[in-house]
C-alpha positions in Angstrom: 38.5 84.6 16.9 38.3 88.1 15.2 38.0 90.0 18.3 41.2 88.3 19.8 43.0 89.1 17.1 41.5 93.1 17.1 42.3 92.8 20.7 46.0 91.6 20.1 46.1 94.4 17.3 45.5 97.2 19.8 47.8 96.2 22.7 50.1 98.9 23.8 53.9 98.2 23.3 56.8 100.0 24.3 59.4 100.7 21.5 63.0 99.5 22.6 64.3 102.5 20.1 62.7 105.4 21.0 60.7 104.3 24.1 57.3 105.7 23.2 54.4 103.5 23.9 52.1 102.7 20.5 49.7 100.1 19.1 50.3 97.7 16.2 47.2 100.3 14.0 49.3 103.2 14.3 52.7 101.6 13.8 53.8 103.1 9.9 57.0 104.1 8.4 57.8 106.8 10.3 56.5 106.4 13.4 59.7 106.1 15.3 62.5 108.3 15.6 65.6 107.5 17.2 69.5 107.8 16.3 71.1 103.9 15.0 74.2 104.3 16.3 76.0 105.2 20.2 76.5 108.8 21.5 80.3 108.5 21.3 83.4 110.5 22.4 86.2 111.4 20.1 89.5 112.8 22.1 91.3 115.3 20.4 94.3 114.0 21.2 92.8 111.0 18.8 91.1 112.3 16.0 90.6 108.6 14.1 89.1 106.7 17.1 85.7 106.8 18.3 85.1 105.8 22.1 81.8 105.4 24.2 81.0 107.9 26.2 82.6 106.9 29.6 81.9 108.7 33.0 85.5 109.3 33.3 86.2 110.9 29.8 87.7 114.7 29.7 85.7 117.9 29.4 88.4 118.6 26.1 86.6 115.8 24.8 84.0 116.0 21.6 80.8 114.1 22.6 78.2 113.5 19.7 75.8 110.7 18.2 77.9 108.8 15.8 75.5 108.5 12.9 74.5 111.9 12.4 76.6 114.3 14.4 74.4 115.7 16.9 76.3 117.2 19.9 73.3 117.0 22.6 72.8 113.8 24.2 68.6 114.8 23.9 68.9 115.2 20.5 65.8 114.2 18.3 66.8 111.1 16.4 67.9 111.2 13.0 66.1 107.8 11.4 62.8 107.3 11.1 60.7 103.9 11.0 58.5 101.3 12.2 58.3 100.6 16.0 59.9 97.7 16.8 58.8 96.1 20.5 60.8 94.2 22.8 58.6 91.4 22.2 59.7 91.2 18.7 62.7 90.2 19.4 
């Protein structure tokens, strides 16, 4: 019974935040990184609304993560915490 559990305990999961792959032993606080909110698009002809990034929006058109501000769509994510696996539901 122990070693199921150890066994269960070390299975890889994927993180449906961040993507990375890690085990339930090295899953703490901080382990995942990722930005809790959409990469928008704010037109300037619209300063008050915020849009989803479309494939049709206009190159005049400010394009950042919501929650923090970052302009690059790469950008390193801005909340840190646990991993949390698709199979958590």
């Amino acid at each position: 019974m122990g070693e199921k559990r150890e066994m269960e305990k070390e299975t890889e999961k994927i993180c449906k935040r961040c993507k990375k792959s890690y085990t339930a032993s090295s899953n703490d606080s901080s382990s995942c990184r990722f930005h809790p909110s959409f990469f928008v698009c704010r037109r300037h002809d619209d300063q008050k609304r915020y849009y989803e990034l479309k494939p049709d929006d206009p190159p005049y058109a400010a394009k950042f993560y919501d929650c923090c501000g970052a302009e690059d769509p790469e950008a390193l994510g801005c909340t840190t915490s646990v991993h949390v696996s698709y199979d958590d539901g």
